[in-house]
Structure formats: structure tokens, C-alpha cells
ChimeraX commands (.cxc) that place a marker at each C-alpha (Angstrom):
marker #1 position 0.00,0.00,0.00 radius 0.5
marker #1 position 1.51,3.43,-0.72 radius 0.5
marker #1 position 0.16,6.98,-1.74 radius 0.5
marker #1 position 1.25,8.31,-4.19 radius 0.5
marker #1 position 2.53,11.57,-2.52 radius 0.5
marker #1 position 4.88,9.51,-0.46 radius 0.5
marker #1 position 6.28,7.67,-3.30 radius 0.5
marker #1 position 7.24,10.71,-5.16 radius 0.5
marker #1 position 8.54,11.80,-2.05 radius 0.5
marker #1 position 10.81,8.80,-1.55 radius 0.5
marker #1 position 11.86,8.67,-5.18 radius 0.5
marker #1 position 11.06,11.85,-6.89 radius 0.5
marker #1 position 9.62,12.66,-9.70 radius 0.5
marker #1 position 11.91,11.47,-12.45 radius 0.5
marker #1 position 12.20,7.96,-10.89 radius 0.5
marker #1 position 8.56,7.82,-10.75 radius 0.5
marker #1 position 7.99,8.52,-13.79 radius 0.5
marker #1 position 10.26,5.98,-14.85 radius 0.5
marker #1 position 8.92,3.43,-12.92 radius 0.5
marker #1 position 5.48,4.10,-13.34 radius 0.5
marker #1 position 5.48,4.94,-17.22 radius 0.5
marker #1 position 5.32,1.28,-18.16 radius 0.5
marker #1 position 2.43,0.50,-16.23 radius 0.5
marker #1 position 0.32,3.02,-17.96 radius 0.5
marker #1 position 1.41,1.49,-21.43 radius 0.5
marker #1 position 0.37,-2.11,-20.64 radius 0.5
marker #1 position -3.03,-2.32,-19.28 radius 0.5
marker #1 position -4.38,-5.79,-18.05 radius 0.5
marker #1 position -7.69,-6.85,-17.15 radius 0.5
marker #1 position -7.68,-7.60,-12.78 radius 0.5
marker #1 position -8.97,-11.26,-14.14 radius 0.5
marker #1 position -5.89,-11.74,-15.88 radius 0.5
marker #1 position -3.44,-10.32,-13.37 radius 0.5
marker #1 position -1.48,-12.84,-11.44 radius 0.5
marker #1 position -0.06,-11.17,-7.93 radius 0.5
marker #1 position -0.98,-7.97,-7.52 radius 0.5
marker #1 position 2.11,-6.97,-4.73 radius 0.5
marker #1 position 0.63,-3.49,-3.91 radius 0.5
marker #1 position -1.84,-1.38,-4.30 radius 0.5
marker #1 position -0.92,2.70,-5.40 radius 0.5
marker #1 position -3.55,5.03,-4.49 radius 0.5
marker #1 position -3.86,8.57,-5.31 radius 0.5
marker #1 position -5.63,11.55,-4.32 radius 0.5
marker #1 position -6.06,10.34,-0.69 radius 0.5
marker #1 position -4.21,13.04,1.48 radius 0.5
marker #1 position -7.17,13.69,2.90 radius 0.5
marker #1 position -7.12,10.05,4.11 radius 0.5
marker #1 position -3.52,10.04,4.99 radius 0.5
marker #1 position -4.73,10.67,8.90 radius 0.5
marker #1 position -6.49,6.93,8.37 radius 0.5
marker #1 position -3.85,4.95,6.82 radius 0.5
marker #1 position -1.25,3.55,9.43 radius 0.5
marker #1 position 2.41,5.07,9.23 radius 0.5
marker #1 position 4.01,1.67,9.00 radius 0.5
marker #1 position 2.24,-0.04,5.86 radius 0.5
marker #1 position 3.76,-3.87,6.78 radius 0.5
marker #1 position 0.61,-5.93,8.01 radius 0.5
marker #1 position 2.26,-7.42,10.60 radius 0.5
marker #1 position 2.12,-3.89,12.26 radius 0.5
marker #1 position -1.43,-3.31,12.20 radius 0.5
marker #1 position -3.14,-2.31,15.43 radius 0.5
marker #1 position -4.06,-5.63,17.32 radius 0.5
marker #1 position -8.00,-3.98,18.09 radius 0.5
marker #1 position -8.00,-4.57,14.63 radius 0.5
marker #1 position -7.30,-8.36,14.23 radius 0.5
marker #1 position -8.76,-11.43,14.94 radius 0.5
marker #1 position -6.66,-13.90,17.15 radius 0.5
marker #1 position -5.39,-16.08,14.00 radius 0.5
marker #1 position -3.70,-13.04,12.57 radius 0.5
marker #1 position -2.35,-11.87,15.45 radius 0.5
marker #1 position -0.29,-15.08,16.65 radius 0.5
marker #1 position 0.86,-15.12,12.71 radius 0.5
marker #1 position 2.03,-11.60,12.83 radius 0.5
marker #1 position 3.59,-11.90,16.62 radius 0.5
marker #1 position 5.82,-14.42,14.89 radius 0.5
marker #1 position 7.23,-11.61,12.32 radius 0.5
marker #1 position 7.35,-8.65,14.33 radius 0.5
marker link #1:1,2 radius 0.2
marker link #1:2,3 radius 0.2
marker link #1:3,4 radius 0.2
marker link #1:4,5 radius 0.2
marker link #1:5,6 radius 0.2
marker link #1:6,7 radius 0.2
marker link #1:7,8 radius 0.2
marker link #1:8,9 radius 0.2
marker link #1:9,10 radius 0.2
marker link #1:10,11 radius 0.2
marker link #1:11,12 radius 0.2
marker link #1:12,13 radius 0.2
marker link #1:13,14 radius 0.2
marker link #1:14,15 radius 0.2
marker link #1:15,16 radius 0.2
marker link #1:16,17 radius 0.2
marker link #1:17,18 radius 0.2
marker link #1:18,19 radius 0.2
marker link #1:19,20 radius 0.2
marker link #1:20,21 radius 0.2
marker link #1:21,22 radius 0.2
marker link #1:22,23 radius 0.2
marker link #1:23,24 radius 0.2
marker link #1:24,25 radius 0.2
marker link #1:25,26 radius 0.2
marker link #1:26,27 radius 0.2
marker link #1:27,28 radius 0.2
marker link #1:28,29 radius 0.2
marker link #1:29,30 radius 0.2
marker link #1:30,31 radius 0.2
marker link #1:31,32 radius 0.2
marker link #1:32,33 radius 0.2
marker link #1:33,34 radius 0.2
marker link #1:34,35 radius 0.2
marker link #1:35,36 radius 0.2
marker link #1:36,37 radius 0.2
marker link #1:37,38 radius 0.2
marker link #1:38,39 radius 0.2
marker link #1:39,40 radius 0.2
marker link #1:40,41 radius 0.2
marker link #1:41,42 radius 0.2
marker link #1:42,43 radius 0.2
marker link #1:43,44 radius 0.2
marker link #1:44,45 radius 0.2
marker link #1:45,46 radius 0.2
marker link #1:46,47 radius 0.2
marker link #1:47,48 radius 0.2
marker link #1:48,49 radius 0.2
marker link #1:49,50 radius 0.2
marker link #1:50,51 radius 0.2
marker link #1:51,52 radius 0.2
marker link #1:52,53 radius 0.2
marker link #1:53,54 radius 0.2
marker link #1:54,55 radius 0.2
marker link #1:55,56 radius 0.2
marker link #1:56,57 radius 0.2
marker link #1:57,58 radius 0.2
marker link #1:58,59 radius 0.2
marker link #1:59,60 radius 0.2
marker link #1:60,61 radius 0.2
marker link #1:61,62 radius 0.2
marker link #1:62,63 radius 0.2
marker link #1:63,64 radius 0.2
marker link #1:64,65 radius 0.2
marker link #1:65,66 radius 0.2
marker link #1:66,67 radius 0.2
marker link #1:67,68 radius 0.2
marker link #1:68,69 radius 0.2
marker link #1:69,70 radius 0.2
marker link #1:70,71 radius 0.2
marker link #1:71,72 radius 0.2
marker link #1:72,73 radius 0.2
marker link #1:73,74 radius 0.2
marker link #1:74,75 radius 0.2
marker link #1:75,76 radius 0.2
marker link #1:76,77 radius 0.2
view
């Protein structure tokens, strides 16, 4: 998970580009995409109070998992 804000941030804008260019120039149907590893959004920074500041979900708040996920992600914190 990442906004877009902070990725430009991280890499700036060139690198973006770069990185993102191709996607743009090789649509795919979701059906017919195998392992999506991310999701970009954009436009949220009105959100950005609601996503959490780490984005692994092993560090999610424990109110907000059931027991199964949280002995899975006490093992990889």
C-alpha cells in the first residue's frame, strides 16, 4: 500500500515517472493479473490521517485483528 505523494517523495519525480510509465502502457484486465504486490492510491491526502504510518501488516493495530492473525504476525514482528 503506498500513496502516491509519499512515493514521489521517496523517489522523486523522475524515478517515478520511470517506474510508473510502463504500467500506464500495458493495461491488463484484474482477471488476468497474477499477484498484484501493492496497491498505489492517489488523491487520498485527505485520508492520509487513516492509513497507518508503517504499511507492513504485521504492524497493524491488534483492536484490529482477529486472534489467528495476530499469533501469525507476533511471529514476524
Amino acid at each position: 500500500m503506498e500513496l502516491i505523494e509519499d512515493l514521489i517523495a521517496r523517489l522523486g519525480d523522475d524515478e517515478t515517472n520511470r517506474v510508473l510509465a510502463p504500467l500506464w502502457e500495458r493495461p491488463i484486465l484484474k482477471r488476468n493479473a497474477v499477484g498484484i504486490h501493492g496497491t498505489l492510491f492517489y488523491d487520498n491526502d485527505h485520508r492520509k490521517s487513516f492509513i497507518p504510518q508503517s504499511k507492513r501488516e504485521v504492524d497493524w493495530n491488534e483492536q484490529t485483528i482477529n486472534q489467528a492473525q495476530f499469533d501469525l504476525f507476533s511471529r514476524y514482528r
